[in-house]
C-alpha positions as MATLAB code, in Angstrom:
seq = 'XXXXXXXXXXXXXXXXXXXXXXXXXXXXXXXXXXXXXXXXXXXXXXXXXXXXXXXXXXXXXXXXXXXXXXXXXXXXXXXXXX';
ca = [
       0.000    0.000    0.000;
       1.356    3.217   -1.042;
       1.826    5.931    1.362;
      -0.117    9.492    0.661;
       2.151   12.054    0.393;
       0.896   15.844    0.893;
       1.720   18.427   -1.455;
       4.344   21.346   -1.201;
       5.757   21.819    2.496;
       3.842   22.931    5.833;
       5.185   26.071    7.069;
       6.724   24.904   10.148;
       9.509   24.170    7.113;
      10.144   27.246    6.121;
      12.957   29.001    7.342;
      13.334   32.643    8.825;
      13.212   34.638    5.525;
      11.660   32.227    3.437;
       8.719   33.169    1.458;
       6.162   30.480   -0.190;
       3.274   30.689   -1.808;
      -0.062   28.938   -0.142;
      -1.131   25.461   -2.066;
      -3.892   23.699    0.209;
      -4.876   24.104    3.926;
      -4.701   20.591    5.042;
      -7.335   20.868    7.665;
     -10.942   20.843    9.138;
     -13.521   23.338    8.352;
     -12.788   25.500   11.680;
      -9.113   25.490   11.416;
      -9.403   26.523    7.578;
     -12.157   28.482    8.157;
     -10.053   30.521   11.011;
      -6.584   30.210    8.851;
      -8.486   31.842    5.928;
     -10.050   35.090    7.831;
      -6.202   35.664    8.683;
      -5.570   35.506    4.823;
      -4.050   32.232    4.745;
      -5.659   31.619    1.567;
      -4.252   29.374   -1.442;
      -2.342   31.580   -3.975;
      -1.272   33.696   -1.153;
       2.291   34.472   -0.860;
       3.589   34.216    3.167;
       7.109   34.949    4.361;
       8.923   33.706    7.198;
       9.923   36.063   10.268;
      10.853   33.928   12.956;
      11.224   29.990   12.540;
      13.837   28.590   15.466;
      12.644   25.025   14.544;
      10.604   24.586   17.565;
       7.718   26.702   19.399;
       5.551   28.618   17.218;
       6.270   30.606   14.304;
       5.690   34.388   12.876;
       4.727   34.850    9.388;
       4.121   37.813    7.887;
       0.924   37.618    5.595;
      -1.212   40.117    3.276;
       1.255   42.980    5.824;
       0.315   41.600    9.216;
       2.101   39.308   11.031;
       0.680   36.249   12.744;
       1.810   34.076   15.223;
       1.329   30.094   14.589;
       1.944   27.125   16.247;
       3.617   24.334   14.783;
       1.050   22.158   14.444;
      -1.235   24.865   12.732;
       1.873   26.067   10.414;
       2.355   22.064    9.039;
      -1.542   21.722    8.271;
      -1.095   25.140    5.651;
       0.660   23.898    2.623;
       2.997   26.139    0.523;
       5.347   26.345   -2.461;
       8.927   27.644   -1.748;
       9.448   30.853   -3.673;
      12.774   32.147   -4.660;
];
């Protein structure tokens, strides 16, 4: 049995200046619902302020900056940007 694999990476991923572009919200209809009034919206493009590979994470998106936690940050999918 093959193992599903979920597109893009989850934020958590991105390092501190990173910036990606939102793919998917991989989660239920409260958490996407929530993520999405915040403008964590697919097509979006997020950067990374502050990512010390544990704890939660800032990202700046549409010029505000939002606090995550980990587990929230891996459930929004992105693209790496260059």
């Amino acid at each position: 049995m093959e193992a599903m694999t979920m597109p893009g990476i989850g934020l958590d991923e991105l390092p501190t200046g990173g910036r990606a572009e939102i793919i998917t919200i991989d989660g239920g209809g409260m958490v996407t619902s929530r993520l999405a009034a915040l403008g964590f919206v697919p097509g979006a493009t997020v950067s990374m302020v502050q990512n010390f590979g544990r704890g939660p994470v800032i990202v700046s998106v549409i010029n505000t900056r939002v606090a995550l936690g980990r587990g929230e940050a891996y459930k929004i999918r992105a693209r790496r940007l260059l």
